[in-house]
N, C-alpha and C positions, 0 to 999 in steps of 0.2 A: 568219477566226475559228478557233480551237485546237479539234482535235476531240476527243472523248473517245472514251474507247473501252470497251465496256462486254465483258465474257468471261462466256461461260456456264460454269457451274462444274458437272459428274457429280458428284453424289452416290452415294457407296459403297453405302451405306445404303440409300437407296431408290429408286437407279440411274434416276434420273429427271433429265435434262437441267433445268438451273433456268434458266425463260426471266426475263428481266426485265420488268417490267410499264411502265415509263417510253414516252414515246412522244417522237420523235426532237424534237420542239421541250422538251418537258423535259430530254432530255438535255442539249444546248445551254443551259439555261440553269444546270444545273448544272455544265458546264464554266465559266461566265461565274465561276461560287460559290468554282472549286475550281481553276482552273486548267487547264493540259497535264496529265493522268493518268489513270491507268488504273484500272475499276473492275470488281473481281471479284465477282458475286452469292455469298455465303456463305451466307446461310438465307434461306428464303423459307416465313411462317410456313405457307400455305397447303397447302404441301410437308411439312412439320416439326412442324408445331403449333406452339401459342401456348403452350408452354412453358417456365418462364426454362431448363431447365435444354438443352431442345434449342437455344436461342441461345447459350448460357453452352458448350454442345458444340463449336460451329461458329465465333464469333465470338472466344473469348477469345485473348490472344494473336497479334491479328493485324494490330496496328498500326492507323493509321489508319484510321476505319469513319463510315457515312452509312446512319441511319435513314433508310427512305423509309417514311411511312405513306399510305394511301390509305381515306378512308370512303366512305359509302355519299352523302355530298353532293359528289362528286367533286372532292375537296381530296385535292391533293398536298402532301404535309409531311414535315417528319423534321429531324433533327439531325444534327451535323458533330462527332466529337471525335479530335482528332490521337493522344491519349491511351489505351494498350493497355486492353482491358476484362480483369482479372487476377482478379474477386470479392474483392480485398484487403478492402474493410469498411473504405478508406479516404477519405475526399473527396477528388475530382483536381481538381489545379490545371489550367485550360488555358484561356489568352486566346486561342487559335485556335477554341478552339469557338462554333459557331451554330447555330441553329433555322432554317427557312425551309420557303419555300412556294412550289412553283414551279406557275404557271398553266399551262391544260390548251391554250393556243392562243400560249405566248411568250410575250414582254414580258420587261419589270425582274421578276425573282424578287424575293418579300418577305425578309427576311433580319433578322434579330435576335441581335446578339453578344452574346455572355457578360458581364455588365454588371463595371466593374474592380473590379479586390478581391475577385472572387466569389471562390466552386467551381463549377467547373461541370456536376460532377455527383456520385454519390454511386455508389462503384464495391463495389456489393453482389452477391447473390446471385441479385438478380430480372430483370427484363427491361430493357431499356433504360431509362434516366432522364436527365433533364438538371434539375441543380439539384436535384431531390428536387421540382420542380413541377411535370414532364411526366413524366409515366410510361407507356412504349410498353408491349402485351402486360399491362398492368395484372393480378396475380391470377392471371396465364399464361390467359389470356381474351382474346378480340378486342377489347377494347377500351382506352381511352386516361383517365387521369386527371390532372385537372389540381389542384394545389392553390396558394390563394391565398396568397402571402407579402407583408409588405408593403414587406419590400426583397429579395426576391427575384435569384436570380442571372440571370434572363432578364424584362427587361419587356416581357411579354405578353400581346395581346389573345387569347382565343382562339376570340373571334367571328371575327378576321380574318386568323388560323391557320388554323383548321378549322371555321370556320363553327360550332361549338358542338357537333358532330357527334361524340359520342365512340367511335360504332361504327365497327368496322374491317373494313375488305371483306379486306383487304392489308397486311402487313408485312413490307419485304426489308431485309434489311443486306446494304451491300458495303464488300469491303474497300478501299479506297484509297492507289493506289501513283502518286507523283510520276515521270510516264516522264524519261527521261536527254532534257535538252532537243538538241533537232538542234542541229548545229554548220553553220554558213555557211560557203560554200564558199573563202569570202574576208572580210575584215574589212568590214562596211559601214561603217565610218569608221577610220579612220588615225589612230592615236595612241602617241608615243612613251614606252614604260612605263620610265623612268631618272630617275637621280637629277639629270643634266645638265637634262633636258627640264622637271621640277617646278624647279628654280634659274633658269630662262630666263623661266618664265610668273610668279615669285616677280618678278623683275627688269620685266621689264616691264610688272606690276602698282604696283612701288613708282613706276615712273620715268614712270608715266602721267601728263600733264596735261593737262586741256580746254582743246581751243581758245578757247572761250567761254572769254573774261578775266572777266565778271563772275561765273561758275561756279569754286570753289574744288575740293570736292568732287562727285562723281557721288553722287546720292540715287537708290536703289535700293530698291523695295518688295515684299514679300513675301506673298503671298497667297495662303491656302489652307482646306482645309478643316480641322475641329479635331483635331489627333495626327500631320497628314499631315509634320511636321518642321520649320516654318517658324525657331520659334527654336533647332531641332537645328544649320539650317544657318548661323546667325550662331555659333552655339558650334562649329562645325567651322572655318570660315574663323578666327574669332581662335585656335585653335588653332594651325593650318598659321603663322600669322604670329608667334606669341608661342612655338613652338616645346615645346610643351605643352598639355597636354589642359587646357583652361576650359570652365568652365558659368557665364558671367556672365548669359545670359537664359536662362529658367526654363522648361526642355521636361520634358517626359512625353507617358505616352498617357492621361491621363482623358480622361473621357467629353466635358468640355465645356471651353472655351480656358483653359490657363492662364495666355493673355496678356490683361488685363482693359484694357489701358494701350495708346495710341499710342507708342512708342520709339522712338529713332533711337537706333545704335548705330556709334559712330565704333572702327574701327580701326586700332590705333598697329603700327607697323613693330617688335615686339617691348616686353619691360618698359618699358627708358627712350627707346622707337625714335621719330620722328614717325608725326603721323598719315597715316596710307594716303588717298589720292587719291579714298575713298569712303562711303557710309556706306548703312547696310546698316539700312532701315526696320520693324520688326516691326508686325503689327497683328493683333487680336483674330482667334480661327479663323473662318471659314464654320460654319452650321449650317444643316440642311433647315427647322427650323422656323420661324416666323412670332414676332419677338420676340425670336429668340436669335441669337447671335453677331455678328457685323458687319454693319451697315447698311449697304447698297447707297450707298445717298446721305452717310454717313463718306469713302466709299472717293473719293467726287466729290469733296470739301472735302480729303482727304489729298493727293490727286493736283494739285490747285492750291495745294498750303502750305497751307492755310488752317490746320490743326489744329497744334496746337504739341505739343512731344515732354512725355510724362511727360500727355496730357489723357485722361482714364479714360470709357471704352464704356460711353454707356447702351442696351444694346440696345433701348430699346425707345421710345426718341427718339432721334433725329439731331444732330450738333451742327450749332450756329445761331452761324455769327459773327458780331460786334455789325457795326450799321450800317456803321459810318466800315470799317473791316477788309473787309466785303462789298462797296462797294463800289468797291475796286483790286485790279486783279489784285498778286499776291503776286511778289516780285524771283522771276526764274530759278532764281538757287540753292539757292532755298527749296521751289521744283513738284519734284515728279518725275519721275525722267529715264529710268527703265526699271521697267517691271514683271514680275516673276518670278512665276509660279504656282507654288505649291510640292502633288504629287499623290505621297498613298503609290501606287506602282506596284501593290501584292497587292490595295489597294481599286481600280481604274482600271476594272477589269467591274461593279462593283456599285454606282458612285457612281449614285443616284439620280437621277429625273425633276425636283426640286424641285432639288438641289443642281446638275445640271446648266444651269438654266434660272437661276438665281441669277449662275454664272459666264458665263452667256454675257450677262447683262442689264452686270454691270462688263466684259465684253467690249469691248461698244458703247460703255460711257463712254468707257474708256480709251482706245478708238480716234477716238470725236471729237476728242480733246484730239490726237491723236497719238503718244500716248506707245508706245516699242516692247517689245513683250512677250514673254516667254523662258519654255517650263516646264520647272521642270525636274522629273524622275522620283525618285522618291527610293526609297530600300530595295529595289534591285534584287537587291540580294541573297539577300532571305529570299522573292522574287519567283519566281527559279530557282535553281535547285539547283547548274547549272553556274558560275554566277557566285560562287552562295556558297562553293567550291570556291576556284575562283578570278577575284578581282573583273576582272584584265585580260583576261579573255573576254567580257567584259559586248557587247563589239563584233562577234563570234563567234557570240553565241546568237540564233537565229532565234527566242526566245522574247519576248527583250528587243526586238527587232526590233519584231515585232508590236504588243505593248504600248507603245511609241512611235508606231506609225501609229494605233493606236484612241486614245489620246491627241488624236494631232492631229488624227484624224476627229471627234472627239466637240466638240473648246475650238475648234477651226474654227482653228489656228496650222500652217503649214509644218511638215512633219518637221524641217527644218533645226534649230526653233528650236524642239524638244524635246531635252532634255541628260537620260541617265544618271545620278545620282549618289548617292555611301552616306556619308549623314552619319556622324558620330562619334558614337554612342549611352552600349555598355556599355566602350570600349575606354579602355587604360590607357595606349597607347605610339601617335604616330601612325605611319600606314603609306604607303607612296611610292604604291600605286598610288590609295587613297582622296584622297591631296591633290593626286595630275595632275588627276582627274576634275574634282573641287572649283574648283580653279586656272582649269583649262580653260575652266569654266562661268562664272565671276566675271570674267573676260577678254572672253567674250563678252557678256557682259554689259555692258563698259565699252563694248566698237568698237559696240554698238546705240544706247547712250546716245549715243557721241559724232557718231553718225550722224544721231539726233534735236536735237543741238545744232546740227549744222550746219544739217539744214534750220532751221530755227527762226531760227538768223542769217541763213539766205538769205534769210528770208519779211519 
């Protein structure tokens, strides 16, 4: 686990060492929130008062900062915004910000993101705010106000925030700094970053064919939770192979799937090129909820053919093949032949108890059938800092290390068969070391599948 590291900060002023009040299982789970970094105590109102303007003294300017509130029902709470507090009199835009609440004995921290399209907060004169619906120091007073909106930039309980507690024992802000990720002493995987080496994996992707004669294509399925990249990475692969940036299936980050549809997505060797030796399945995101997103028992009828491309997710019924079609199994080339997890790596600490128990229940399916399963990690770059720099360290950073084995610890798959990789998002030109990784993964992808053909002709 990444430790955090908390710094006492001497005050000038009133030359009083500022301890932190967090207790080491809270700090832990706000490294789970925040990553590898380091956090400087800046005010501490108990020290400074409940004054915007002694917060607005200490706080402004100083980059990324983390309310910690604490009441008198012993509820730990506060907000996360990446975004300088300046008193501009502006609304700040920031999709990185959240609310949360971390328990006084561990566990999953609660966590609540900035809902899309907000603001996410209102960067004024007074005490901390998120949204203009949480108001920390409220009045320059110990206390917290909440007000109701009905589309609000944070959807919030705050019975199970702060137990309803608006009185404040406590309130610290720190500053939050991304430490420089360690560097490995050696590459933990081997990978040649050229332009030779991406043309080799291009070449022996096109010239792949399954042994199984009655398999044409390898069927490939894609599963994840909602935003984590699933239709990023079909728009990345046809990229690399049509040698230009496409968005033929429909990614973003809303809040809830853009993919409503079962898809099968064939790609061709360029404009007028044949089709590639594979096809590349999208399906509806994961959601924590009961009702929403993709049904456990879709992914059982997917995973045997049974659903046909273009059949639209009712989350809240299953599909039901007619008689005669339930009961024969569906030809080979129709089941699936490898399953992909697709996980945003910067969510991988805070994927929930509900969403984790969701993927392990398609775990089981997927494994009775035998089908073999690959994850891959995605947006390692806005993950660490040393990658984002540069992506060919990605095998270098002991940060990315880590978040591959709690991967595999958590989805219960081999390190082996967790992959690195950075979709094609906002970019305009592709880049060689983004489509090794890519390559890399979709390679692996085929020698699994053609390992599950074989057993399957042995059997």
């Amino acid at each position: 686990m990444r430790k955090i590291h908390i710094r006492k900060y001497t005050d000038s002023l009133s030359m009083a060492n500022l301890i932190s009040n967090l207790s080491n299982e809270q700090k832990q789970q706000l490294c789970a929130l925040l990553g590898d970094v380091e956090l400087t105590l800046l005010y501490k109102a108990s020290v400074h008062g409940y004054d915007a303007s002694a917060f607005h003294q200490r706080c402004d300017r100083q980059g990324p900062t983390l309310v910690v509130a604490y009441n008198y029902s012993s509820y730990v709470f506060g907000g996360y915004t990446s975004v300088d507090y300046t008193q501009s009199g502006q609304w700040i835009t920031d999709d990185k910000a959240f609310l949360f609440n971390v328990t006084k004995h561990g566990g999953n921290p609660l966590t609540i993101k900035v809902n899309s399209g907000c603001y996410a907060r209102l960067d004024d004169s007074e005490g901390p705010n998120f949204g203009q619906q949480l108001l920390f120091c409220y009045n320059s007073q110990p206390t917290i106000y909440y007000q109701v909106y009905r589309s609000g930039s944070f959807s919030l309980n705050p019975s199970t925030l702060y137990g309803n507690d608006t009185q404040l024992s406590e309130c610290e802000v720190y500053k939050v700094t991304q430490t420089v990720s360690q560097v490995a002493d050696k590459p933990w995987r081997n990978v040649l970053w050229n332009e030779k080496q991406k043309q080799e994996l291009m070449k022996s992707i096109r010239n792949y064919k399954p042994l199984e004669s009655s398999v044409n294509r390898i069927r490939i399925l894609t599963i994840g939770p909602v935003g984590a990249g699933k239709s990023s990475f079909f728009n990345s692969i046809n990229s690399i192979f049509m040698g230009r940036m496409t968005s033929k299936a429909m990614a973003g980050s809303s809040g809830t799937s853009l993919t409503t549809q079962f898809r099968t997505y064939p790609v061709k060797d360029g404009r007028e090129g044949k089709p590639l030796p594979f096809v590349l399945c999208d399906t509806m995101g994961l959601e924590e909820q009961s009702g929403a997103g993709l049904d456990i028992e879709d992914i059982s009828s997917i995973l045997q053919g049974l659903i046909p491309d273009r059949y639209q997710f009712n989350p809240v019924a299953a599909f039901h093949p007619n008689e005669q079609k339930a009961s024969r199994s569906a030809p080979l080339q129709e089941r699936i032949h490898c399953v992909v997890y697709i996980m945003d790596t910067t969510k991988v600490s805070l994927m929930s108890s509900k969403l984790e128990e969701k993927l392990a229940a398609i775990r089981k399916k997927v494994n009775s059938l035998g089908v073999p399963q690959i994850v891959l990690m995605t947006k390692v770059d806005e993950a660490c800092p040393l990658v984002e720099e540069d992506l060919e360290k990605v095998y270098i950073s002991s940060y990315i290390k880590t978040k591959v084995q709690e991967v595999s610890s958590r989805l219960g798959v081999p390190v082996s068969c967790v992959l690195p990789v950075k979709n094609y998002s906002q970019e305009m030109e592709l880049n060689l070391s983004c489509d090794v990784l890519l390559l890399t993964a979709l390679q692996q992808m085929l020698n699994y599948a053609e390992d599950y053909l074989d057993d399957v002709d042995a059997s």
